[in-house]
DOTORBA-849393 format. One record per residue (C-alpha): residue in three letters; x, z, y. Coordinates in steps of 0.001 Angstrom, whole numbers, plus 500000, padded with zeros to 6 digits. Each point is the difference from the previous one (the first is absolute). Example, Ala and Ser with C-alpha at 12.3 -4.5 7.8 and 13.67 -1.06 7.14 Angstrom:
DOTORBA-849393
ALA512300507800495500SER501370499340503440
//
This chain:
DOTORBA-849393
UNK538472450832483032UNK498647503205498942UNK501056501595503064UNK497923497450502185UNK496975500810497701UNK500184503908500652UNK500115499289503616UNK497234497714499965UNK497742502749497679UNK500602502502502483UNK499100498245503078UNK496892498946498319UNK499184503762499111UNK500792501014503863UNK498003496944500839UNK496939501121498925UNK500566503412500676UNK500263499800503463UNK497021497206500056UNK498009502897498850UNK500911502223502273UNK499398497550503041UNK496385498975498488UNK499412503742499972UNK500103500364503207UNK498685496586501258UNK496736500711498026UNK498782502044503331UNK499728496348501894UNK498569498553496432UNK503092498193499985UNK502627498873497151UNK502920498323498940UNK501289497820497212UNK503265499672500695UNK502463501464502105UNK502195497049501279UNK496837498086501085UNK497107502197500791UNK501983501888502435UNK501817497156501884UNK497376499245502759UNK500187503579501085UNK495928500648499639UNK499908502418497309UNK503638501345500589UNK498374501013503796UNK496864501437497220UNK501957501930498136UNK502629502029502782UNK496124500568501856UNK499071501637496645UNK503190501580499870UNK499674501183503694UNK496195500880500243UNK500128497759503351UNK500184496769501160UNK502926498341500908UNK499186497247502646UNK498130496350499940UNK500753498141496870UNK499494496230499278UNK497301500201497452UNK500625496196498534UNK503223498722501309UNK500784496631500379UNK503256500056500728UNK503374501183499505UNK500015501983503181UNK496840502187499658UNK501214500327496695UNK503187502046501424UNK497717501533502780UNK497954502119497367UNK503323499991497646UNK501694501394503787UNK497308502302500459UNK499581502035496817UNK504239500364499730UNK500181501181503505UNK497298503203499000UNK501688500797496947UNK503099500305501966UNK498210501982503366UNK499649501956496905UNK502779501577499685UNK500841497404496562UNK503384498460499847UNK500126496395499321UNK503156498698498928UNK500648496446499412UNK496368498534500478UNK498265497978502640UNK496739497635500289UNK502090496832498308UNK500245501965497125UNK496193501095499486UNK498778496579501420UNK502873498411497896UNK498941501707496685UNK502725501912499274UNK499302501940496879UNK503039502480499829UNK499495500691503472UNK496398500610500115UNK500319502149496982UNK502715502218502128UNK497426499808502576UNK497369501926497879UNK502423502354499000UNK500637501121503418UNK495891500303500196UNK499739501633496709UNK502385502654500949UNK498776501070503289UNK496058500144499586UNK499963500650496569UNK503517502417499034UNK500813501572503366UNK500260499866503074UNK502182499431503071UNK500379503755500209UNK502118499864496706UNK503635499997499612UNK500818500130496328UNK499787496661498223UNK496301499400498699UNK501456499580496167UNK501750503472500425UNK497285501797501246UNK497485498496496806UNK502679500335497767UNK500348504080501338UNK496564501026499768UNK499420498288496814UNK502849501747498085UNK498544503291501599UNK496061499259498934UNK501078498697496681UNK502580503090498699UNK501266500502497432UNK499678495529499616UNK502968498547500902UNK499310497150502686UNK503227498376501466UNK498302496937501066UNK497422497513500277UNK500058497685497243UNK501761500747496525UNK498593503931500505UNK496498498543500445UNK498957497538497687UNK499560501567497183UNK496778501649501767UNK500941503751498881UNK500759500311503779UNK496997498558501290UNK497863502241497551UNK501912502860501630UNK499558499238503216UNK496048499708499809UNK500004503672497760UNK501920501195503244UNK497650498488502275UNK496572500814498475UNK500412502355497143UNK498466499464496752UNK500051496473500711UNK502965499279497331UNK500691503152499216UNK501587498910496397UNK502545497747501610UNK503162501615498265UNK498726498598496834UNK499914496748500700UNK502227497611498251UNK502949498040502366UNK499306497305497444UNK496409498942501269UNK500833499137503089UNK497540497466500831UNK496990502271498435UNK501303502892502305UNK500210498171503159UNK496615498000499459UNK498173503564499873UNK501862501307502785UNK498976497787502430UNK496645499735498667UNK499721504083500368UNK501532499523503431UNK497607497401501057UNK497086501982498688UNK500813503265500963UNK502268499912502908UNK498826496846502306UNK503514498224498808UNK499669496671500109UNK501508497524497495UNK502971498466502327UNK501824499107496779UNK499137498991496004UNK500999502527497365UNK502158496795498290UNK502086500260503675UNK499644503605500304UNK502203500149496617UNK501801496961500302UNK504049500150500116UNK500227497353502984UNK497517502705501665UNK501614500355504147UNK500324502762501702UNK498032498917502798UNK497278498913498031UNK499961503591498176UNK500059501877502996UNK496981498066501509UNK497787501219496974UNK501160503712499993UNK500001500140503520UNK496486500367499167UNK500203503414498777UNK502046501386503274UNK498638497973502977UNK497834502560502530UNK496959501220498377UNK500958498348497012UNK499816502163496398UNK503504501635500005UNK499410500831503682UNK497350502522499035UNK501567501042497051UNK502873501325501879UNK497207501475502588UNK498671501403497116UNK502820501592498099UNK500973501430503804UNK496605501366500396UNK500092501615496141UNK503360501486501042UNK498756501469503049UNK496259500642498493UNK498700498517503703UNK497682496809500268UNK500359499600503472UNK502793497606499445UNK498588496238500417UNK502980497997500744UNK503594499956500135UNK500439499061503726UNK498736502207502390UNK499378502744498208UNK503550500745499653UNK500961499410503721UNK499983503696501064UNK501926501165496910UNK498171502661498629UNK498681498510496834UNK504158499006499527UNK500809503400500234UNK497192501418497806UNK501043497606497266UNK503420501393500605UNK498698503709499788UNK497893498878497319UNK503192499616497697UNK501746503014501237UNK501908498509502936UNK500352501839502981UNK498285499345503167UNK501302502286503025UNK496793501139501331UNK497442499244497242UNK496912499583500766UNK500127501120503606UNK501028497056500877UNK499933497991503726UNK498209497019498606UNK500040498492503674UNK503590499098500096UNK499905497653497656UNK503697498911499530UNK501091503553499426UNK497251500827497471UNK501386496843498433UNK503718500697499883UNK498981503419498201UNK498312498090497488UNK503183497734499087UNK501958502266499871UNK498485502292498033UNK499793496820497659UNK503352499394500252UNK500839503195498755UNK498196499325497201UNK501108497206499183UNK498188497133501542UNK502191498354502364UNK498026498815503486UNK499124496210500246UNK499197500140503656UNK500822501916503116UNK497547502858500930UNK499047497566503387UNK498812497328497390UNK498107502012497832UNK498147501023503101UNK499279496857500807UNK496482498661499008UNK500956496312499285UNK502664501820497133UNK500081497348497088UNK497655501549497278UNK502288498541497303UNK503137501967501171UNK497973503273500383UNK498825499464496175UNK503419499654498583UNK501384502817501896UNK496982502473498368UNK499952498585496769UNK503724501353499716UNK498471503403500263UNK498678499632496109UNK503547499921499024UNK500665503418501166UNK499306503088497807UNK497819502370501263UNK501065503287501525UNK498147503315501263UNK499298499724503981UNK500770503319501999UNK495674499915499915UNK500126499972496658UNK502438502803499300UNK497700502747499897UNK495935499774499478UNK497140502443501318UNK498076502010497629UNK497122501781502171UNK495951500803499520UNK498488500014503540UNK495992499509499301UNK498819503469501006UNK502383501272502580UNK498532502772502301UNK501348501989502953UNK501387502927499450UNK500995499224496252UNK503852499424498770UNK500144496472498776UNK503103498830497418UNK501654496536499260UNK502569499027497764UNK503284497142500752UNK501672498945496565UNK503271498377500328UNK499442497138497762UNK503583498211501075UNK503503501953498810UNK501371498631502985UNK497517502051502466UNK501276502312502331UNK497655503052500884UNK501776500676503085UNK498368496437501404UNK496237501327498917UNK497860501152502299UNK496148500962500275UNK498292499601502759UNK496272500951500888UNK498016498843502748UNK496694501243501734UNK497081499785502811UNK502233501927502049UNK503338499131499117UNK502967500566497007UNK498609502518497845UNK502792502603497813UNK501226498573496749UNK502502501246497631UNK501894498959497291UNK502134501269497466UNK502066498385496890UNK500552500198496870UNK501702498023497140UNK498042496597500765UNK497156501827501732UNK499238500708503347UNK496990502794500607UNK498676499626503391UNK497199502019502044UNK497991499770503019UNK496815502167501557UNK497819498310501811UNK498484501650503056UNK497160497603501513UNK497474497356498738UNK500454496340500310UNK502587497094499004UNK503151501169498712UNK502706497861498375UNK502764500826497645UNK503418497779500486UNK503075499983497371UNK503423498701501724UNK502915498964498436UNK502464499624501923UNK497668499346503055UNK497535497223498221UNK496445500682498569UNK500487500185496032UNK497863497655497950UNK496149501513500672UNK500274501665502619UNK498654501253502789UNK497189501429497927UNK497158500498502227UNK497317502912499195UNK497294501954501564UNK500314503876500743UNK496306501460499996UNK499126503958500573UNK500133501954496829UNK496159500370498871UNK500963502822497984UNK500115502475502854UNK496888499067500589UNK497713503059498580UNK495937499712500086UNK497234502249499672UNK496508499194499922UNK498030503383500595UNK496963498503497614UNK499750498456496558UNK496557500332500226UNK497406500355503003UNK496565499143500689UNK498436497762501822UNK500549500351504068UNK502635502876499520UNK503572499572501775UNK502937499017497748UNK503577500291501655UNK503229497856498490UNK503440501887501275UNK503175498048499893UNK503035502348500497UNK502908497061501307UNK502831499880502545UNK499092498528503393UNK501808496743499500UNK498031499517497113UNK496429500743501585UNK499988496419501592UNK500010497949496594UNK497314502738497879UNK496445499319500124UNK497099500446497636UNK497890497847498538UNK496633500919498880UNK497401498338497445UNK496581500517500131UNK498074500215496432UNK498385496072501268UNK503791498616500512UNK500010500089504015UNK503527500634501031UNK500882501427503336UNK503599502006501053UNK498932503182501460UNK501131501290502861UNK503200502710500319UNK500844502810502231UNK503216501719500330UNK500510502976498801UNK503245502657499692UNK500137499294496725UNK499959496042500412UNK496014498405499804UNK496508500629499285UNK496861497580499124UNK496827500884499563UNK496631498160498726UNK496451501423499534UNK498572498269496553UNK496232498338500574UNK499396499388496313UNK500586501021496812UNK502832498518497632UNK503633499972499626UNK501783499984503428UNK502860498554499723UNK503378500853501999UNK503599498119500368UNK502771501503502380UNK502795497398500498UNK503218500038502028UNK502532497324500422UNK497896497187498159UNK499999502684496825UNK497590501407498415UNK500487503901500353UNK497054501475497688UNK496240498984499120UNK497387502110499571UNK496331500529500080UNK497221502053501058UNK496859500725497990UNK496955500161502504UNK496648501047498500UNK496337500969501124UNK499227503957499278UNK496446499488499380UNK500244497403497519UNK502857501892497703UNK499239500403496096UNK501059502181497400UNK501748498697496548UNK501733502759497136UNK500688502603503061UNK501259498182502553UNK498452498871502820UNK499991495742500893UNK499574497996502978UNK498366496356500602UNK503476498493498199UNK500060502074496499UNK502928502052501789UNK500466503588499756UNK499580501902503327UNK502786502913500709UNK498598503376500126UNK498020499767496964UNK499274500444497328UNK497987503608501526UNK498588502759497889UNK496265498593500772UNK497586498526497197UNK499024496868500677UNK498345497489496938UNK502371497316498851UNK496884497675499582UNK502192496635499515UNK503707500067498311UNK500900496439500135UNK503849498718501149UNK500042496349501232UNK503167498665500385UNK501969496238500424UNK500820497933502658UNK496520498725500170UNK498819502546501946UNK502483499577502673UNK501766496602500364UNK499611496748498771UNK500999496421500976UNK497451497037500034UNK499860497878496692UNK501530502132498061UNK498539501932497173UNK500010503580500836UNK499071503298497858UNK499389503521500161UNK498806502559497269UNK497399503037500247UNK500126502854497121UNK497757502838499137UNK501334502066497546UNK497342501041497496UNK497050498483501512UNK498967496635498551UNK498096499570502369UNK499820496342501984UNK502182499779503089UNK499131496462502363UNK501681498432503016UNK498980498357502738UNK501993498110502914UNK499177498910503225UNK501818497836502473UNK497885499095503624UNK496603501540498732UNK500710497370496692UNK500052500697496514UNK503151498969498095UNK499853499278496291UNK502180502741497893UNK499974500210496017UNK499831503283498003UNK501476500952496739UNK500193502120497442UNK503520501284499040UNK498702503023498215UNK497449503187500409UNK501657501088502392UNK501579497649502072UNK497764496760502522UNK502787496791501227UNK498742498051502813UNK501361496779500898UNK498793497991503157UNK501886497029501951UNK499931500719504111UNK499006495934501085UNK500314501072504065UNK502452502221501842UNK499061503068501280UNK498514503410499153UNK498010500591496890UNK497807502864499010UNK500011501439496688UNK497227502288498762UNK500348501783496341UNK497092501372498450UNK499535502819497299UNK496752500137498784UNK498411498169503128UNK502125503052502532UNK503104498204501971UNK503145502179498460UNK502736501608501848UNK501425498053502636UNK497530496927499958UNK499610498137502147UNK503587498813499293UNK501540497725503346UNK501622496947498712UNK502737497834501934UNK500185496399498868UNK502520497654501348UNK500697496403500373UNK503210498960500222UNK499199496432500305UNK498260500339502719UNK503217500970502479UNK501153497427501672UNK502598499265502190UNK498709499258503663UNK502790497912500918UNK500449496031498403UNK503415500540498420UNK500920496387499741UNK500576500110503786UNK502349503179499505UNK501937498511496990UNK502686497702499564UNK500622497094497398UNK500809502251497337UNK496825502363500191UNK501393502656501561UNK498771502088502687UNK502172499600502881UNK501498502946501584UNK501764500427503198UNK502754502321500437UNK499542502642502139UNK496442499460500591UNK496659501138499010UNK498071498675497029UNK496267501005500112UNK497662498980496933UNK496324500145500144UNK497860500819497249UNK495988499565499529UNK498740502439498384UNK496438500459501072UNK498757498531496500UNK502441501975497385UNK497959503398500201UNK501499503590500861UNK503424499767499332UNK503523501204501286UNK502332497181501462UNK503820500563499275UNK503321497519499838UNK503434500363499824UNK502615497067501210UNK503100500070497594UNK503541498157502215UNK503169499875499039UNK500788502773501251UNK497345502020498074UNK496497500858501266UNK499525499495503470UNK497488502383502245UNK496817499171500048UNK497101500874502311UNK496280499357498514UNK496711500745501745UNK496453499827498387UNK496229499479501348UNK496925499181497963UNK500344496376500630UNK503968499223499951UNK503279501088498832UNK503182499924502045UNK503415499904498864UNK502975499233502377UNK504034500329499865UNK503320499086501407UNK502877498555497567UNK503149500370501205UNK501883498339496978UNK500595496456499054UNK498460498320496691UNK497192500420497660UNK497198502595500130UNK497150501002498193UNK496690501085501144UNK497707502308497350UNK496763500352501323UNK497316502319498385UNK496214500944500207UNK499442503495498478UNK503629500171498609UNK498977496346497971UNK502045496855500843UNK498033497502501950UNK500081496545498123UNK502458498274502404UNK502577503169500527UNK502935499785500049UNK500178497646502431UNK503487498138500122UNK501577500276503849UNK503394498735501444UNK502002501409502753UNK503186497346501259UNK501443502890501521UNK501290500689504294UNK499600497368501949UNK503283498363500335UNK501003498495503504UNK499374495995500191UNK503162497599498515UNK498949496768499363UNK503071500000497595UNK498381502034497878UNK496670497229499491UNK499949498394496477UNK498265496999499430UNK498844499218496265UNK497830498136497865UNK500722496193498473UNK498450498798503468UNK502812500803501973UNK501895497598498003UNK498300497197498448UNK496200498415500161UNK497882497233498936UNK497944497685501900UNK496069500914501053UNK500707502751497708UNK499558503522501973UNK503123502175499758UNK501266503399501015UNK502664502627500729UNK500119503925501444UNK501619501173502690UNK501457503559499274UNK500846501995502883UNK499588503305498042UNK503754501085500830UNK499801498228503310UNK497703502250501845UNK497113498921501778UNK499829496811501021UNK497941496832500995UNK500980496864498160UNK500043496299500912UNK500155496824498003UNK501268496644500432UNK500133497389497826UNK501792497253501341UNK499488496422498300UNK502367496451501013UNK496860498685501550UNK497735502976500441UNK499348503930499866UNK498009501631497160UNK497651502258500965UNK500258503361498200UNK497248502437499328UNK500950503808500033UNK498018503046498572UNK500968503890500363UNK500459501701497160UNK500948503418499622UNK503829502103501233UNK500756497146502058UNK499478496985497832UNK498817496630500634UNK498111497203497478UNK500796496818501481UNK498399496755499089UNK500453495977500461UNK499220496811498387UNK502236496846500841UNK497836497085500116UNK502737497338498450UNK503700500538498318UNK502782500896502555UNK502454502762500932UNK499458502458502766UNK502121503186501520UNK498009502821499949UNK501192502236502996UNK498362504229499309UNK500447502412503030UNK499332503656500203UNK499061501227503426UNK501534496530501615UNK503205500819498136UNK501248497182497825UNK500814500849496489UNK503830499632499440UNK498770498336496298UNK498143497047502203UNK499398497108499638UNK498854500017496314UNK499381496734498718UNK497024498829498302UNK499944496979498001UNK496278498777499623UNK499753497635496731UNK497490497625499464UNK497022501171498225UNK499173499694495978UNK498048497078499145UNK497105501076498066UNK498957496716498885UNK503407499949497529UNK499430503154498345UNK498856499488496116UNK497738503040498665UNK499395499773496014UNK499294502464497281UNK497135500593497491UNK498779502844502521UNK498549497329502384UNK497476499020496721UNK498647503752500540UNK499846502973497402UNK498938503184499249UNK498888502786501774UNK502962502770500084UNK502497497536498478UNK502867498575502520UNK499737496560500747UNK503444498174500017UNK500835497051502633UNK503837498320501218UNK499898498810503488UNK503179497822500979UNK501269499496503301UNK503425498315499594UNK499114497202501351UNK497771501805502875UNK502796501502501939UNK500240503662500917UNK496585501613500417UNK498305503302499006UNK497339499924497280UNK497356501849500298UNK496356500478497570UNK496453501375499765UNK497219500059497628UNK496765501163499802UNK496345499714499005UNK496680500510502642UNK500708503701499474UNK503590500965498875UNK503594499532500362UNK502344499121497557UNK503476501213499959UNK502843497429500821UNK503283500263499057UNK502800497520500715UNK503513500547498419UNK502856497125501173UNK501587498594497569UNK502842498366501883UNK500862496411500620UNK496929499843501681UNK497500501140497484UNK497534502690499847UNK497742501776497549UNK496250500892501432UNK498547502179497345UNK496106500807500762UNK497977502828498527UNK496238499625500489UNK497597502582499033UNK496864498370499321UNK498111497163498872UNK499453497822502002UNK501060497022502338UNK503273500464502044UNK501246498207503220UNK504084499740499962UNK501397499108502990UNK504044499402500134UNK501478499124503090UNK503356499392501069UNK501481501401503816UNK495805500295500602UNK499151496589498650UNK498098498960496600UNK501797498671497213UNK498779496821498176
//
């Protein structure tokens, strides 16, 4: 008797399981079922469900059948696709559907369960194997021998989420085998919340002793189904373990072997070859990878043909790599040894050093080698060891793109090749300018003494005392070069030679007017308060005015900002005044008193551009006034070009490899001022080549390096507001494989009805390409909009008028992708009118205090909730937090007082 009554409680349990699992799928027709032996005997929704299953439809179907015989037509009609499927039925026909046949039907869903929701007809292994394999390796060190006893205590299930999303349980070992029911209840709630897992069985079931098998592995097959939460946690541990994102699924992505064999090098296998590897034959690169595994201790699952093959079963593929976390990890050959080297500032001609430190006992020095690489060709390197060091040396002999590779044992240790940049060295550059002083009109001659090669990349750069810049021109000499410039005014003449991008020296040349020179304690002053060479001379002249002005007031300044300078006459008492013109207009400047001697001027430039200063002592203008004045604006330089058409979805500048980048700056309004920048790669700074007129500044470059870079951008050595600006370079061009395209985002998989939904096609490691989308529905296409973004990636768009399923077909230059069809189920959209909003917040408040409301959508459906609030002038912030089980927390924060609008919709419609 008591046997009978088990039997009966777990067909009840299995029952409902698998009613669950049928409803979740027949909810994409807005279809359901009550019971199993009834609902399914005309055929109608069994023909429903294996078109959900299949993303296609199957053939004409009685809709309301009359009789027996249509009855076994749409019966007929939905058996014969599940077996053109390639799913064995065994022991079942139409009578036994039409007939009722519980046992039977159940076995029937089985069959379905296992191959469109466990695996597929690629797989081998049993489908309870496989689970019960990857489980024991995602769960270690918890023991998990099978599906029932080992499970319903919920310890497991808390593991299993902690594995899948960490931090989600993360306090599961201290959970208490006696609470079962409390354990499994949050489990699935957690699941459900977090991880899309829907509720195909009760906690009371979940932890029941007459819990199935079957009805067990339906729920947890949850967790390892494609794109399912232990699907990407095994992507993700894989892509931790080879510190790569470019991993997205665990098909196709393995089908050429080289990520197989990098997991194997990543644990210190050996890979004959590695990386140099001939990813186009496939099978070979394949059969390297297993059995490199094998070696290691992970024993192959499949032949190298079938893991080449992109229908592999995902399932089989995710046992077989979760049995690489039970190996211990071991130094690779890349590993053995690492690279110790500075190469920032290497120049021709000069001895550069590097260091290789054996950091394995097991390496072998005689397997080490150094290799350097050139514009020209291999370039002399030598090494030489120690105990655990090697010293090695190399001398560059010409500018340009070098790289430095470490072998061991013929493969590229971890880091390398290191790429750098050999310039010319600046420090045989010698200069002489023949003047440090000159008068107006007179000659002045700048000599640069450099080799020949290095004549092509040295030029000078001269500053006038008003800011123009201009390069001057050179002549060859013996020696090297020679520029010359004939002053027109006086001031501080300003000179910068640079080679190879560098700045070689700076100096400056005072120019001053011979009739208007002064006299002050014996020496003898021009316009600027600067001593002239050559005097002082044995000649009496009266020193009628001995005042010394000095600050930076008198010869820079930027606008807005307070800026001072101080005048001092020793002994004299007597007043000393200021006055400072910009344009032929006064500008406001206060005085005061620090002591007898000393005057502190303060004044606040409000337009770019040059200012005069006068000082007075005693009504006479002292030495050196009128004082020139350059006051800058670095607000007012602005880029010519609209960056958000040269930037990509994450603000970056977008660079392209190889190519020029040219940035235009306006700097007509920010007054006389010197234009520099400096782009900082990966590979250090990159040369850069600048050019200057009164109106704009120019600066352009070519990036030969993959991944961030940083663009500092400066007006008269200051930072411009928006520098650096943030660029991104993806790197060569890479030639076109369309099975290199990723598609992501939640649209790819799943959408609701009249609500608009999206995904991104990557073709980043694909090469350049031209996508097209299809969207095929049972009774119509979808159209799909597409947008270019940036390195090759698309945004694409749709909205699905009403609930269905649809195979969404991606190509890259007319090339299918081996991943398609993806299928997209399309759900029916949230019902706004049953979602309950409460909460004292909706009575108002107070300004700056949070306003608390609870909006419940359980009995909505799934939808997306979304807020705003605000007054006839401001915003208020909205924050939503869900709660789970369908409930969410809005919290509002207004700022002032006064009346708010709240609007809460739900999937774009307005709640009750």
């Amino acid at each position: 008797m008591n046997s009978v009554s088990t039997q009966d409680q777990w067909l009840v349990i299995q029952q409902k399981t698998f009613l669950n699992w049928a409803n979740e799928h027949l909810i994409h027709s807005n279809r359901s079922i009550d019971n199993l032996a009834s609902d399914l005997c005309d055929g109608v929704n069994l023909v429903a469900l294996v078109e959900a299953l299949q993303y296609q439809k199957i053939g004409k179907v009685y809709s309301k059948p009359s009789t027996r015989i249509q009855m076994l037509h749409n019966v007929s009609l939905a058996l014969q696709a599940i077996a053109d499927d390639n799913v064995k039925l065994v022991n079942i026909g139409t009578d036994d559907i039409v007939g009722g046949n519980l046992k039977l039907i159940l076995g029937l869903l089985w069959r379905l369960i296992i191959r469109y929701q466990i695996t597929s007809s690629k797989a081998k292994a049993p489908p309870s194997r496989l689970m019960l394999t990857w489980f024991q390796n995602a769960l270690r060190p918890l023991t998990v021998s099978n599906f029932t006893t080992d499970w319903k205590d919920g310890i497991a299930l808390h593991a299993l989420l902690e594995f899948c999303k960490p931090g989600l349980s993360p306090h599961w070992r201290q959970l208490s085998p006696n609470n079962s029911l409390q354990n499994c209840r949050l489990a699935m709630q957690l699941a459900k919340d977090h991880l899309a897992v829907p509720k195909m069985i009760s906690a009371e079931d979940f932890c029941s002793p007459n819990l199935d098998e079957q009805s067990a592995m339906t729920y947890l097959s949850y967790f390892i189904r494609k794109s399912s939460p232990g699907y990407y946690g095994t992507l993700n541990w894989i892509c931790k373990q080879l510190k790569t994102p470019n991993i997205s699924n665990l098909t196709t992505d393995w089908n050429d072997g080289y990520y197989l064999c990098a997991l194997v090098h990543s644990f210190g296998g050996e890979v004959k070859g590695w990386p140099q590897l001939e990813r186009r034959d496939h099978i070979a690169t394949c059969q390297l990878g297993l059995d490199g595994a094998q070696k290691l201790g992970v024993e192959p699952m499949f032949t190298a043909s079938e893991l080449a093959d992109p229908s592999i079963d995902h399932l089989t593929l995710m046992v077989y790599l979760s049995k690489f976390k039970n190996i211990s990890q071991q130094k690779s050959n890349t590993q053995s040894c690492v690279l110790d080297c500075q190469l920032q500032d290497v120049t021709v001609g000069n001895l550069v050093t590097f260091q290789i430190v054996a950091v394995d006992s097991k390496c072998k020095r005689n397997k080490v080698e150094a290799l350097v690489t050139g514009p020209s060709g291999p370039v002399d390197c030598q090494i030489s060891w120690g105990d655990t060091v090697a010293m090695g040396s190399f001398l560059p002999l010409e500018e340009g793109s070098h790289q430095l590779h470490v072998l061991y044992g013929e493969q590229e240790i971890d880091g390398c090749p290191v790429n750098f940049i050999v310039g010319l060295d600046i420090n045989q550059i010698q200069v002489n300018c023949e003047k440090q002083q000159c008068p107006v009109g007179q000659l002045c001659r700048v000599q640069i003494a450099c080799s020949r090669e290095q004549c092509d990349s040295v030029y000078v750069r001269l500053t006038s005392p008003s800011g123009e810049v201009k390069n001057l021109d050179k002549v060859q000499t013996v020696n090297g070069l020679e520029s010359s410039f004939q002053p027109n005014c006086v001031g501080k003449w300003k000179y910068e030679i640079r080679g190879s991008g560098q700045q070689v020296i700076a100096g400056e040349v005072h120019v001053y007017e011979p009739e208007l020179l002064t006299v002050a304690d014996e020496r003898v002053l021009d316009q600027e308060n600067t001593s002239v060479l050559g005097f002082p001379k044995n000649t009496d002249v009266e020193d009628h005015v001995e005042v010394f002005v000095s600050g930076e007031g008198i010869s820079q300044a930027t606008r807005g900002q307070e800026t001072y300078f101080t005048a001092r006459s020793p002994g004299r008492g007597a007043e000393i005044t200021a006055d400072l013109q910009v344009c032929g207009q006064r500008v406001p400047c206060s005085r005061e008193m620090k002591d007898n001697d000393e005057t502190e001027f303060c004044y606040v430039p409000t337009t770019a551009g040059t200012y005069t200063v006068h000082v007075y002592w005693q009504r006479k203008q002292v030495a050196g006034s009128p004082f020139t004045v350059h006051v800058i604006d670095r607000s007012q330089v602005t880029l010519v070009e609209d960056l958000r058409e040269l930037t990509d979805d994450n603000g970056r500048l977008a660079l392209e490899y190889g190519k020029p980048t040219e940035l235009n700056l306006d700097v007509a309004l920010a007054g006389p001022g010197i234009f520099k920048a400096e782009v900082l790669s990966p590979g250090g700074k990159l040369p850069v080549d600048i050019s200057q007129t009164e109106h704009r500044g120019t600066v352009s470059f070519v990036t030969l390096h993959e991944g961030d870079h940083y663009i500092h951008l400066y007006w008269s050595h200051v930072p411009l507001e928006f520098s650096p600006l943030h660029a991104y370079c993806p790197g060569p061009p890479l030639p076109i494989d369309a099975s290199k395209v990723r598609v992501e985002g939640h649209g790819a998989e799943a959408a609701r009805a009249t609500v608009p939904a999206e995904f991104i096609i990557n073709g980043m490691q694909a090469g350049p390409g031209a996508p097209r989308v299809r969207m095929q529905g049972i009774h119509a296409d979808l159209p799909v909009v597409m947008k270019a973004l940036k390195y090759d990636r698309y945004l694409c768009r749709y909205t699905s008028t009403v609930p269905g399923s649809f195979l969404l077909y991606v190509y890259w230059s007319d090339q299918l992708l081996p991943t398609c069809p993806f299928k997209v189920a399309v759900n029916a959209k949230g019902d706004a009118s049953k979602v309950w909003v409460s909460g004292e917040g909706l009575r108002g408040g107070i300004a700056n205090h949070e306003l608390m409301i609870f909006i419940d959508t359980r009995e909505a459906g799934p939808g997306e909730v979304t807020a705003d609030c605000h007054s006839n002038r401001h915003s208020a912030r909205c924050d939503i937090k869900e709660e789970g089980d369908g409930g969410y927390t809005l919290r509002v924060l207004p700022t002032e007082s006064e009346k708010h609008v709240l609007h809460i919709k739900y999937d774009g419609q307005h709640v009750p």
